[in-house]
Phi, psi and omega in degrees: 000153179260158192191139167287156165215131166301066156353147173235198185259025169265281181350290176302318171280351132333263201271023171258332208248149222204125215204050183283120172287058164292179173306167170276353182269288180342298158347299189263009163251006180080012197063021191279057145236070186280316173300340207263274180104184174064036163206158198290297164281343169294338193280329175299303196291313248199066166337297169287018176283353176286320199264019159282004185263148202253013196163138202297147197207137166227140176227155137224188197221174188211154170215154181225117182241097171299003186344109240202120161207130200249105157253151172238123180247151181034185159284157175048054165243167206259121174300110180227145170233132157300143157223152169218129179238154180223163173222155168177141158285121225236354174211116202226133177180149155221229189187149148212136199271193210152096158250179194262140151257011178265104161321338193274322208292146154293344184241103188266007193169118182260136132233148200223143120178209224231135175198166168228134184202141196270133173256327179200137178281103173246040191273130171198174195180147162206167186204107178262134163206128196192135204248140203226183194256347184252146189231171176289008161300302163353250169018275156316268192304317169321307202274339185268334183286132207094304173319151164279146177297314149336308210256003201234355175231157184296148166270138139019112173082358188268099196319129179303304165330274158354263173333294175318310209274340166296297166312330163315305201290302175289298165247014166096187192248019188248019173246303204272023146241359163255014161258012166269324200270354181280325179318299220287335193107352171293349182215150167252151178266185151284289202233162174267116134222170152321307176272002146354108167208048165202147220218151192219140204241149197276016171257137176269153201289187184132215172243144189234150140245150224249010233277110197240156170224153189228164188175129192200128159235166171145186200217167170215136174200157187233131158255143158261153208213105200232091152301148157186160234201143167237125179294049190098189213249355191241357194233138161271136192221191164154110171252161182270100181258112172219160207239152213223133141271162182189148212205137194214043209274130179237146154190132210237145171235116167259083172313104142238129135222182208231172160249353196302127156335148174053353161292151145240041154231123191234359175229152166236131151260124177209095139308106174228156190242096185239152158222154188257116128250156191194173168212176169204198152198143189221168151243137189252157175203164198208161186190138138207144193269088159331060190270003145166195196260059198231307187233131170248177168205169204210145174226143107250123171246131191253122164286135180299158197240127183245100195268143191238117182211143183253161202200121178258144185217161167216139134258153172205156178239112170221172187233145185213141219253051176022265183309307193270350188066018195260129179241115173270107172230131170241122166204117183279001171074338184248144193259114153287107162277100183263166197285121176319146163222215249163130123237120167292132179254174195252166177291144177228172203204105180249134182271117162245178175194113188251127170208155220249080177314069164040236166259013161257022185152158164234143157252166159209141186220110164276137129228167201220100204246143191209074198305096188279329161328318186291354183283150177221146170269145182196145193240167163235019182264200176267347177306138174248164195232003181320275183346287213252358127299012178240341159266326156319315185267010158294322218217015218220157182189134167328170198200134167234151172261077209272155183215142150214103192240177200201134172271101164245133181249149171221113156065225215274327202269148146239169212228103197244165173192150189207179194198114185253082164231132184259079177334158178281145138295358166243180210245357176232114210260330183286357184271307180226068177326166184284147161269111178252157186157160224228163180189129167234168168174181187251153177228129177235130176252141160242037178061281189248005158232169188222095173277129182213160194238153165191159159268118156236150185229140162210168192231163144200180192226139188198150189246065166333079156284126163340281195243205194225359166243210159060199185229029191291310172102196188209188190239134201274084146333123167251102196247161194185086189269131178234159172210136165286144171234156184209144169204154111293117183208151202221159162270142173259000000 
C-alpha cells in the first residue's frame, strides 16, 4: 500500500553524517589526509590526491567494527550495555598513473581510478529499561485526538488487516497509529459516534515499567569514479564522481506495565520494524598544493548528496486486561510501501595542511565544515516536507571538524597516531554531543607491498528518543564505537 510518511530530523542527521571505513593507515591517522594522496582513502578525502601516486597501486581492507552503547532510561532505572561487533570488508580500490612522456607539456602525470568504501556502519543496538510516569498511550493519543472514530476504525465485517491497510492507503500513517491504540483498547472515544475526535485514555496515570529495545543494521557506501592530474612539478588537481547506496534496517520494541488505579490495560506490546533503501550521487572536486618540500595544503568541496530513498514499515500490537483476564492483538500482517522521497545532505567544504620531515615522518591537519541546517526533504508526490525542513533549519548547525594525524618511519616500519574531534549538528548538543576520538597504528613495507595495521576509538553522548510522538522521553547513551583495521596494498 501506498501512504505519505514524515521523515524526521534524525533521519536527516543520519544519512548527512559520514564515517569513512577506509584503509588502515588512514585510519590510524584519524583521516587527516586531505594534504597527502597516495593512499586509496586519501583519494575518498582529496580528490587530487591520485595524482601523488607515483605508480598504479591497489589495496584492500578489512574491519572489525565494534559499538558498546550504555543506557540509563526513567528513574530508578537500571544502567544496561549493549555491544555489536560486525566484520566486513569495507574497502577495495585502485589507481592507475599515466605519466606524460612530452617533456615541453605543463601536465606531467594523469591518474584514473576506481574504489568502493563504507561512509558509515550502521549495526548498532541498545536495551533500556526503568521505570518512568509516562506511558505509550500518550503516543496514541497525540496522533488520535482531532481524527473522527470513523476514519480511525474497522467497518462492519472488516479484517484488522483490511482495515490498517486501508487507512494506510487512504489517509496515511498518523490515522494507522491512532487505530492501533483504539484497536488494542488504549484508547476510548468520548461519545460512540462516527463524529467522535476526541479520546481518552484506559491506562491510568502512575508509575510504568518500561522496558525498550533498538537494534539497527545496515551500510552507507560510495563507489567512486576519480580522475586526477599534476601540473608543473607542484599543483594537484582531482575530481570525484560518486554513486552512493544505502541499505538502513531498524526494528524496535516496547514492554509496559502497570498497577495503576483505574487501568484496564495493564500490559503493552509494541513493535515496529522499518527498512530504508536509496541511492545517490554526489561530487568532489580537489586540489593540493606543494609549496616546497616541507609543506603541502589541500582544499576540497564535497557537493551535498541528492539522495533518493524508499521505506517499508511493518508493525504490531498487543494489550492485556488484568480484572479481566483478556489479551488483544492487533497484528495487521501488512508491509506499508511508502512513496519514495529526496533528501539533499549538505555540502562541505575542507581545509588541510601537511608537513613532511623528509623520510622520516609527516604531521597533517583537516579541517572540515558542514552546515547540517542546510539539509532539505523534497516528495514527488503532493506530500510536502515544509514542517519538517523547517525543523531541520531550526533545530540544526554547522558542525566542524578537526582531524590530526601524524607519521614516524624507522627502516621498514612506521608509527602512526591521530586525534579526532566533531561538533554536534545540533544546536542543542546535549540532544547530540560532540565526537571525540583517537587512533593509532602500524605499517610495514615490502618495497612493492604494504601491510598496515590500526586501532580508532571514538565516544559521543546521545538523548535517544523512543518514539517521534507522546512523552516517553528518551533514553540517555553513552556509545563507544571502536574499530580494528587490516590493508593490503601493492603497486601494480
Amino acid at each position: 500500500m501506498l501512504s505519505s510518511h514524515g521523515q524526521n530530523i534524525s533521519d536527516a542527521v543520519r544519512y548527512s553524517t559520514e564515517t569513512t571505513l577506509g584503509t588502515a593507515r588512514f585510519k590510524s591517522m584519524s583521516g587527516a589526509f586531505g594534504a597527502l594522496g597516495g593512499d586509496m582513502s586519501a583519494v575518498s578525502v582529496n580528490p587530487a590526491g591520485s595524482a601523488i601516486f607515483n605508480t598504479s597501486h591497489g589495496s584492500l581492507s578489512a574491519s572489525n567494527v565494534n559499538t558498546s552503547n550504555k543506557a540509563e532510561f526513567g528513574s530508578n532505572s537500571n544502567t544496561q550495555k549493549i555491544r555489536n561487533d560486525s566484520f566486513d570488508m569495507n574497502q577495495i580500490g585502485a589507481v592507475f598513473v599515466f605519466k606524460n612522456k612530452d617533456l615541453n607539456s605543463n601536465y606531467n602525470k594523469f591518474a584514473a581510478s576506481v574504489f568502493y568504501e563504507q561512509l558509515q556502519n550502521y549495526n548498532s543496538g541498545f536495551f533500556a529499561t526503568g521505570v518512568s510516569s509516562n506511558s505509550i498511550a500518550s503516543y496514541f493519543s497525540d496522533y488520535a485526538n482531532g481524527l473522527r472514530l470513523d476514519d480511525i476504525s474497522a467497518l462492519e465485517n472488516e479484517s484488522i488487516s483490511e482495515a490498517y491497510n486501508a487507512i494506510g492507503f487512504y489517509n496515511g500513517y498518523a490515522y494507522q497509529q491512532a487505530f492501533l491504540g483504539y484497536e488494542s483498547y488504549i484508547l476510548e472515544p468520548e461519545e460512540d459516534s462516527s463524529e467522535n475526535s476526541a479520546y481518552y485514555s484506559n491506562i491510568a496515570p502512575g508509575d510504568f515499567n518500561q522496558e525498550y529495545s533498538y537494534s539497527s543494521l545496515g551500510y552507507n557506501g560510495k563507489l567512486s569514479f576519480n580522475l586526477g592530474l599534476q601540473y608543473n612539478q607542484n599543483i594537484y588537481f582531482g575530481i570525484n564522481l560518486n554513486s552512493h547506496f544505502i541499505n538502513y534496517e531498524r526494528s524496535t520494541y516496547l514492554y509496559e506495565n502497570n498497577a495503576n488505579t483505574g487501568s484496564t490495560i495493564n500490559e503493552v506490546d509494541f513493535e515496529n520494524s522499518l527498512l530504508t533503501i536509496g541511492n545517490g550521487f554526489s561530487v568532489q572536486l580537489g586540489a593540493i598544493f606543494k609549496l616546497n618540500n616541507f609543506i603541502r595544503i589541500g582544499m576540497t568541496y564535497d557537493s551535498p548528496t541528492w539522495l533518493t530513498l524508499k521505506e517499508e514499515t511493518t508493525q504490531y500490537i498487543s494489550t492485556f486486561d488484568n480484572s479481566e483476564n483478556i489479551q488483544t492483538v492487533i497484528n495487521p500482517a501488512v508491509i506499508n510501501l511508502f512513496p519514495e522521497y529526496k533528501l539533499k545532505t549538505p555540502a562541505k567544504i575542507t581545509g588541510s595542511a601537511a608537513f613532511i620531515i623528509s623520510d622520516k615522518g609527516l604531521i597533517s591537519f583537516d579541517y572540515s565544515r558542514k552546515d547540517f541546517a542546510s539539509a532539505r526533504y523534497k516528495s514527488n508526490t503532493s506530500y510536502g516536507y515544509s514542517q519538517e525542513n523547517n525543523q531541520i533549519t531550526n533545530s540544526l548547525k554547522a558542525s566542524n571538524t578537526l582531524r590530526i594525524g601524524a607519521e614516524i618511519r624507522h627502516k621498514k616500519i612506521s608509527y602512526r597516531g591521530g586525534y579526532n574531534i566533531e561538533e554536534s549538528p545540533y544546536k542543542n548538543s546535549s540532544v547530540y554531543g560532540d565526537l571525540k576520538g583517537f587512533s593509532i597504528g602500524l605499517g610495514f613495507n615490502f618495497s612493492e607491498s604494504r601491510i598496515d595495521l590500526s586501532y580508532q576509538n571514538s565516544k559521543r553522548k546521545i538523548d535517544q528518543q523512543l518514539f517521534d510522538a507522546g512523552n516517553l522521553g528518551s533514553a540517555k547513551l553513552n556509545t563507544n564505537n571502536s574499530n580494528v583495521s587490516i590493508t593490503l596494498s601493492m603497486n601494480l
